[in-house]
C-alpha positions in Angstrom: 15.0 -3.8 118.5 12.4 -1.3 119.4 14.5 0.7 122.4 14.2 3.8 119.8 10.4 3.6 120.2 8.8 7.2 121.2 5.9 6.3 123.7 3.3 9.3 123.7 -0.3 9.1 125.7 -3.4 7.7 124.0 -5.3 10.6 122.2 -9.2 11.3 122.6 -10.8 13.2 119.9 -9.3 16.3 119.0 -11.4 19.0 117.2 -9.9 18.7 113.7 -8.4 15.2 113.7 -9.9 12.6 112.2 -12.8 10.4 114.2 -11.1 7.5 116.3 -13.7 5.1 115.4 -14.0 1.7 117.1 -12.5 -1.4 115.7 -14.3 -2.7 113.1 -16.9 -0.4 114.0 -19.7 -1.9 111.6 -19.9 -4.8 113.9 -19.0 -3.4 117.1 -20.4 -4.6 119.9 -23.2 -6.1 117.7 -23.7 -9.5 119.1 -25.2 -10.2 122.3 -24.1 -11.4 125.1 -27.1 -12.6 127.8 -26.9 -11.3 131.4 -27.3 -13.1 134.0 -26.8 -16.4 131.8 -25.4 -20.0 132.8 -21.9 -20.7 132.1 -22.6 -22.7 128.3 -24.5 -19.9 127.4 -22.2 -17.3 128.0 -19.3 -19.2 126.2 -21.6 -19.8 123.5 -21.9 -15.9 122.9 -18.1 -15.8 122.8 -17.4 -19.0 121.1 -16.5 -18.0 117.2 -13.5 -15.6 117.4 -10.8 -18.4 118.3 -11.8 -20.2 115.4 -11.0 -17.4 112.9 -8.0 -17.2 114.5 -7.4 -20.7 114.7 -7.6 -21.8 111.1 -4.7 -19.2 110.3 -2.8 -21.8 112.2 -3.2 -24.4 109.5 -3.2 -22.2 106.5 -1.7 -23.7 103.3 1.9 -22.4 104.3 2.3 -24.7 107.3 1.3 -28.5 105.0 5.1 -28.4 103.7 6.9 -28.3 106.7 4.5 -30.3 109.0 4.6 -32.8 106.1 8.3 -32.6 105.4 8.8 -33.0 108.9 7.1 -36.2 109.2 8.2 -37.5 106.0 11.7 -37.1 107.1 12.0 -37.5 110.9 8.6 -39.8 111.7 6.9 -38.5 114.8 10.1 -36.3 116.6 8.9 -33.2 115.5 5.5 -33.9 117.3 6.8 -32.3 120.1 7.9 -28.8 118.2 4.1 -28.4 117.3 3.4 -28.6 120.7 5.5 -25.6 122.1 4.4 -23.8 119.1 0.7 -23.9 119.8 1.9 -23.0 123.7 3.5 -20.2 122.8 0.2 -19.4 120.2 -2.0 -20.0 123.1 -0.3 -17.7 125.3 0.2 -14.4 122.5 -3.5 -15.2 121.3 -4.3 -14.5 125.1 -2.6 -10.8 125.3 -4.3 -10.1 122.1 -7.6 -10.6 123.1 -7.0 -9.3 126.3 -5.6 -6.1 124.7 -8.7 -5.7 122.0 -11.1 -6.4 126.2 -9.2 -4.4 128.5 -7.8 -1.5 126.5 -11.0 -1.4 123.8 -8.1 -1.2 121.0 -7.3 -3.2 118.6 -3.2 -3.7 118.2 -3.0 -1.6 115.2 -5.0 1.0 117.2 -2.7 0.4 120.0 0.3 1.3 117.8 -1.1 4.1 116.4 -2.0 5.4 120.1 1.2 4.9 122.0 4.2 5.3 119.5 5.2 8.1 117.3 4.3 8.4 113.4 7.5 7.4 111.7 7.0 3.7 113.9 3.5 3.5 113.0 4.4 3.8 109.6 7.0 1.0 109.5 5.0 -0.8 111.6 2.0 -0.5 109.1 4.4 -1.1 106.2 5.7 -4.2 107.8 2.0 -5.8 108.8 0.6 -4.9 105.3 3.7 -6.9 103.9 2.8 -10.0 106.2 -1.2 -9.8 104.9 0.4 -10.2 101.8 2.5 -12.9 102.1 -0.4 -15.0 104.2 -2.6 -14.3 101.2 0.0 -15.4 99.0 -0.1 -18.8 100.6 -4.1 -19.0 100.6 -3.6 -18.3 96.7 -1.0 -21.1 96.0 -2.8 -23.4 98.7 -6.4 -22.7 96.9 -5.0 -23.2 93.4 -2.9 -26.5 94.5 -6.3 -28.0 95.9 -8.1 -26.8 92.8 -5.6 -28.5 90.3 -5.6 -31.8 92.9 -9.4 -32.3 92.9 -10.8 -31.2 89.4 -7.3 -30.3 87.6 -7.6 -26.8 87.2 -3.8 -26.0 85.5 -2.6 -23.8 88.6 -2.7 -20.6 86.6 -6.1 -20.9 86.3 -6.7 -22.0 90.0 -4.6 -18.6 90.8 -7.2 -16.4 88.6 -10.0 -18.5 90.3 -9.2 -17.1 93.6 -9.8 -13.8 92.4 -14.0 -14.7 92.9 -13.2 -15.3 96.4 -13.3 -11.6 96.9 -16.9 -11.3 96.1 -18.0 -14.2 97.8 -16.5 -12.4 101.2 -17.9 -8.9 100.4 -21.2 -10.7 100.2 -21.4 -12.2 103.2 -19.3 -9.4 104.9 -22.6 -7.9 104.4 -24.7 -10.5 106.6 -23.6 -9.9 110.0 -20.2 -11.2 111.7 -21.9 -14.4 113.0 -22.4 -15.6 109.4 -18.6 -15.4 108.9 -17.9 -17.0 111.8 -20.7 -20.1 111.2 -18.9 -19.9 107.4 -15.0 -20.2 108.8 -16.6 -22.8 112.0 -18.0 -25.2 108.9 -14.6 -25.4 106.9 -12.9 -26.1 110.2 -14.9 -28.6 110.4 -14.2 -30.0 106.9 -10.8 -30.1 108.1 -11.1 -31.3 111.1 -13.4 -34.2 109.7 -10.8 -35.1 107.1 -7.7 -35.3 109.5 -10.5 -37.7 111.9 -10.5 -39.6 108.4 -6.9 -39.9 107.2 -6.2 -40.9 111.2 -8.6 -43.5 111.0 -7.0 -45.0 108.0 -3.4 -44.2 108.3 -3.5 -45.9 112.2 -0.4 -44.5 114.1 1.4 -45.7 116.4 0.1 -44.7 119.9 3.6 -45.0 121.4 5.3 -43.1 118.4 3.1 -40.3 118.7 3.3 -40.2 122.7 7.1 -40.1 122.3 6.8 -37.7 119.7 5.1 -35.2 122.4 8.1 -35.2 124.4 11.1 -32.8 123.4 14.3 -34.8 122.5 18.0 -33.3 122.3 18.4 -34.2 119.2 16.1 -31.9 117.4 18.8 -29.5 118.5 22.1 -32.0 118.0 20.9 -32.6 114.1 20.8 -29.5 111.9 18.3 -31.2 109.5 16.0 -31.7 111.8 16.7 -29.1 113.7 15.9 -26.7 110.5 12.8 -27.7 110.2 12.0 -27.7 113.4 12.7 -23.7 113.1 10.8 -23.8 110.1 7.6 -25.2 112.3 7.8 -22.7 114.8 8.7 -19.9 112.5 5.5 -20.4 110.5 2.9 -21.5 113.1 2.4 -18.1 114.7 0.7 -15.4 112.4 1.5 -11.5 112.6 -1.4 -11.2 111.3 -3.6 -13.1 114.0 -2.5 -11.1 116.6 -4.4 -7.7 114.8 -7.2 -9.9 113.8 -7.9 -11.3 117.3 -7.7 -8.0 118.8 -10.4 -6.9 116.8 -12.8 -9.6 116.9 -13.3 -9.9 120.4 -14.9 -6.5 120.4 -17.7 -7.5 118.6 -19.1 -9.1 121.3 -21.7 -6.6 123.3 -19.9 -7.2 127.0 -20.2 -4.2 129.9 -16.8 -2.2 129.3 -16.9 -2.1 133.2 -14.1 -3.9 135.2 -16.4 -7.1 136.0 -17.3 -7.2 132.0 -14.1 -6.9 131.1 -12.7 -9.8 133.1 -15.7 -12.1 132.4 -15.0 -11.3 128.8 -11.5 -12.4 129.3 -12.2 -16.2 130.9 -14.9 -16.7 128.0 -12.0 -15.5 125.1 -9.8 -17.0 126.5 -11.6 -20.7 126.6 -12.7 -20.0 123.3 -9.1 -18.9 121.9 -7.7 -21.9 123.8 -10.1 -25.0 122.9 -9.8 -23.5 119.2 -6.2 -24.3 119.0 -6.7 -27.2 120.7 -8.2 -28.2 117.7 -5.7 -26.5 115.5 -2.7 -28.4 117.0 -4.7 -31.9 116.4 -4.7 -30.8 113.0 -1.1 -29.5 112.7 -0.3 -32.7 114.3 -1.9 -34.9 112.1 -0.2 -33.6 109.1 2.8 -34.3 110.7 1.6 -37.7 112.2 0.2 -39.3 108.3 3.5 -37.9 107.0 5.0 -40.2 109.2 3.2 -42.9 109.3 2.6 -43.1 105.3 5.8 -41.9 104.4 9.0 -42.2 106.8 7.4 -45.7 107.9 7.3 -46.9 104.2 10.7 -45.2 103.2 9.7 -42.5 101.5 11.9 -39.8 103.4 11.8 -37.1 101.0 8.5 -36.3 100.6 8.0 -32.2 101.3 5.6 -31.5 98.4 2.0 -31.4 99.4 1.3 -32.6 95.3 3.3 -35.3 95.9 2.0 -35.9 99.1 -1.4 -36.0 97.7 -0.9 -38.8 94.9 1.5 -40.8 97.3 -1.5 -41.5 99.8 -4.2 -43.6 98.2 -1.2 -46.3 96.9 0.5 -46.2 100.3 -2.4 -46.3 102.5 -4.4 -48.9 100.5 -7.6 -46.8 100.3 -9.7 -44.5 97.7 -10.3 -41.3 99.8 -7.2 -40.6 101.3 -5.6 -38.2 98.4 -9.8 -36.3 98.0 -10.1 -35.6 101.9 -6.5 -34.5 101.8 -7.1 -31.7 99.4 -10.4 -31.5 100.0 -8.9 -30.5 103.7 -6.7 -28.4 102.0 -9.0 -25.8 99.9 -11.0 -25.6 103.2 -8.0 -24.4 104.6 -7.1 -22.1 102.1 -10.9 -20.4 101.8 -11.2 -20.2 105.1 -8.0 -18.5 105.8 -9.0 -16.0 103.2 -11.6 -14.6 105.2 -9.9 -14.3 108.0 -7.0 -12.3 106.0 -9.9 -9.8 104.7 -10.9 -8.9 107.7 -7.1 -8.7 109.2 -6.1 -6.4 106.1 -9.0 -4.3 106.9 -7.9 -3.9 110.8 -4.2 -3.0 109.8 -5.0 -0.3 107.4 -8.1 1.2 109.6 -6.4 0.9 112.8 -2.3 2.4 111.7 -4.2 4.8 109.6 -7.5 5.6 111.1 -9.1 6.3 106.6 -11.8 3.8 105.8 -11.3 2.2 102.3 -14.7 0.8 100.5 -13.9 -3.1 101.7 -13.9 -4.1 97.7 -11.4 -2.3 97.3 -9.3 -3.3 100.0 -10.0 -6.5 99.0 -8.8 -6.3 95.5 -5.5 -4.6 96.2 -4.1 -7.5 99.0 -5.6 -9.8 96.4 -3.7 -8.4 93.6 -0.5 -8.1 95.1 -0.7 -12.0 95.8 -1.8 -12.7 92.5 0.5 -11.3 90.4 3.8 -13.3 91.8 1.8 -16.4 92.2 0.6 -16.0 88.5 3.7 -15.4 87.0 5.5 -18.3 88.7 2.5 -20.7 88.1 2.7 -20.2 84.4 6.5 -19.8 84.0 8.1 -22.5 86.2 4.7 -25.0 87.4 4.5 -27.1 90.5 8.1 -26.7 91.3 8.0 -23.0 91.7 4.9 -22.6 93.6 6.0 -24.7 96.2 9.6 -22.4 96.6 7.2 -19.2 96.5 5.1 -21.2 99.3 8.1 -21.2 101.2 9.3 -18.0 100.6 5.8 -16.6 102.0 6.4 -18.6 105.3 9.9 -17.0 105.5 8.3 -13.1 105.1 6.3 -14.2 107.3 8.6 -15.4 110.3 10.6 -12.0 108.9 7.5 -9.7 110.3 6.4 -11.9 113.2 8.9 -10.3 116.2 7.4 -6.6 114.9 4.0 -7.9 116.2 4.9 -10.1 119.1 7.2 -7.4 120.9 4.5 -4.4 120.7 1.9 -6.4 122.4 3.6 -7.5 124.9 4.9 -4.3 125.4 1.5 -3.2 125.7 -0.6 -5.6 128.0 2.8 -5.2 130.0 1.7 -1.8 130.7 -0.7 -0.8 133.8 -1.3 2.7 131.4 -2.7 1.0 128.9 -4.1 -2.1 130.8 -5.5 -1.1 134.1 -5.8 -4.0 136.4 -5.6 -6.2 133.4 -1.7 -6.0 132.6 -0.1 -8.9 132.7 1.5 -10.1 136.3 5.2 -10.0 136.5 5.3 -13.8 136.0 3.2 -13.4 132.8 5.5 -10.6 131.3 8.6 -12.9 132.3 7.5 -16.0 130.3 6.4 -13.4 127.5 9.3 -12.0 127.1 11.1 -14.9 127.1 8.7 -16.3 124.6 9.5 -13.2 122.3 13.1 -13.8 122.4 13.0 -17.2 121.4 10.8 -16.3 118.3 13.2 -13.7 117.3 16.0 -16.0 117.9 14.5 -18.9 115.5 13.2 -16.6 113.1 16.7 -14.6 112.5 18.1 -18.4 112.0 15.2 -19.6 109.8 15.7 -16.3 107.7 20.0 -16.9 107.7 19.6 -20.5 106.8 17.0 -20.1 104.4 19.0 -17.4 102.5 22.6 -18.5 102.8 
């Protein structure tokens, strides 16, 4: 797929070119990190990035499957969220380590080391994955909105609109604020899923079984659909740019030692973050299950229906609120992320510097607009297809992220002592072809 690629050095500043600024260079490097600090106090300086990656792991756009999954198949699927979060653990790894060891974030990267006409496509192509992940923030937000105070989802689509100056507000506050904003609706979540647990009581043994890969996710093509479907959507293109980024705002030496110290910290942080993303992936998956497939309902694949199925099924008053209550926190928090992602990609393929409201307005727009028009035209019905269909662009753009950075911490040029070990760049590799593989097939079977 990318054998055409034209490598070309890294460039310095050449008199006449435009400044290669640093990634996100209003908060480079701005928050502290103590020398000569214990352990907890160091991972505390770095603890924050994995989290804003983390929640674009349970963005709106992966409910349907995780929920269809359970609904349909019980607990089997358990294990496909699993690898998925492996493999997520493993590419958020070489992003952050690319962002620490290289000081470029993977848009910067691109621009760097491949000629213009790739950039370009490659820029083209992650602008068109920003769009469909704010897509699903827009139908998720509007979904929870018309669940919890029944907004009609029109309105709940021009609602989201605000969102944009609620981030440009506290864009303006310092990067910890963001983080400490995205940290307390992951905890919303993460409080609600503890909730629905509690009340829904699995079945220890189904969900240990469920951990363990079975041949018949492959043998069935129903399950082994959605299975795709999980693993298509779970990792984000636009994560890896994000993460890259982040990670630099931490004020660590930029000497050899810094560098790797940065790494371990990052990488617990990135790590224990979707730790806490699979629990919540999983639990989707596991109440489907427990309050659908184990009380017959097998179709359920709506999150609406989803929502006014719980409170009868489970026998309880708060099951259906936490739900979407868990579900606009998902969708707010993912938005902030995506801002910040959107503002990476065009920065780093294009090195021009847009005023951030209006950045924000355009990838809002363009997610508006076909969310809008389906909202009022066709209802509940239609968003949930165009939900889909975001997860499907989505798995469409993700092999034209994964392959350039593994191509790039591969790389002793680029990485120094950090590039990955030719173990690492095996299982990567390998990793890489297995999400292109499932993706082309999610794509074929979704279209035909």
């Amino acid at each position: 797929m990318f054998e055409n690629f034209k490598v070309k050095a890294s460039q310095e500043n050449i008199p006449g070119q435009p400044e290669l600024l640093a990634s996100l260079s209003e908060v480079h490097s701005s928050i502290e990190v103590p020398e000569g600090a214990g352990f907890w106090k160091k991972l505390l300086a770095f603890t924050g990035p994995g989290l804003m990656v983390a929640v674009g792991y349970i963005d709106p756009g992966n409910w349907a499957t995780d929920i269809e999954g359970g609904s349909r198949f019980g607990y089997t699927l358990l294990s496909v969220i699993l690898i998925s979060n492996l493999f997520a653990m493993l590419l958020q790894h070489l992003s952050l380590k690319l962002g620490i060891a290289s000081g470029r974030d993977l848009a910067q990267a691109c621009r760097d080391n491949f000629s213009k006409p790739v950039s370009f496509v490659l820029w083209v192509l992650s602008e068109i994955a920003i769009a469909a992940t704010d897509l699903a923030e827009v139908i998720g937000s509007a979904i929870a909105l018309n669940l919890l105070f029944g907004l009609p989802l029109p309105v709940g689509v021009l609602f989201t609109a605000f969102d944009v100056l609620i981030v440009l507000y506290f864009q303006q506050k310092g990067f910890r604020i963001i983080e400490s904003i995205v940290a307390g609706l992951m905890g919303i979540i993460l409080l609600s899923f503890v909730y629905e647990m509690i009340v829904s009581q699995p079945s220890v043994s189904g969900m240990l079984g469920g951990l363990l890969p079975k041949t018949e996710i492959i043998t069935n093509p129903g399950m082994l659909y959605i299975a795709i479907g999980i693993l298509g959507a779970t990792v984000m293109p636009h994560n890896l740019y994000l993460h890259s980024s982040i990670v630099q705002t931490r004020a660590f030496k930029r000497d050899d030692e810094g560098k790797k110290s940065a790494i371990k910290f990052a990488t617990i942080d990135s790590t224990v973050s979707l730790g806490l993303a699979f629990f919540i992936n999983g639990s989707i998956l596991v109440l489907a299950a427990t309050a659908f497939h184990k009380n017959g309902h097998f179709e359920v694949a709506d999150i609406t229906d989803a929502y006014h199925l719980l409170d009868p099924i489970l026998g309880v008053s708060l099951a259906g609120i936490f739900f979407a209550l868990a579900l606009l926190a998902s969708g707010q928090s993912s938005t902030l992320t995506g801002t910040l992602a959107g503002q990476i990609v065009m920065e780093g393929f294009l090195n021009i510097r847009l005023q951030p409201w209006l950045r924000r307005l355009i990838t809002r727009g363009i997610a508006i607009v076909p969310a809008l028009v389906v909202a009022t035209l066709y209802g509940e019905r239609g968003t949930a297809e165009l939900l889909v269909l975001s997860q499907v662009i989505l798995s469409l753009q993700l092999s034209f992220a994964v392959v350039p950075l593994v191509f790039f911490t591969s790389s002793h040029k680029i990485m120094g002592r950090f590039a990955n070990s030719g173990m690492l760049t095996i299982i990567s590799w390998i990793i890489t072809l297995v999400i292109i593989a499932l993706n082309v097939i999610l794509l074929y079977r979704t279209l035909f």
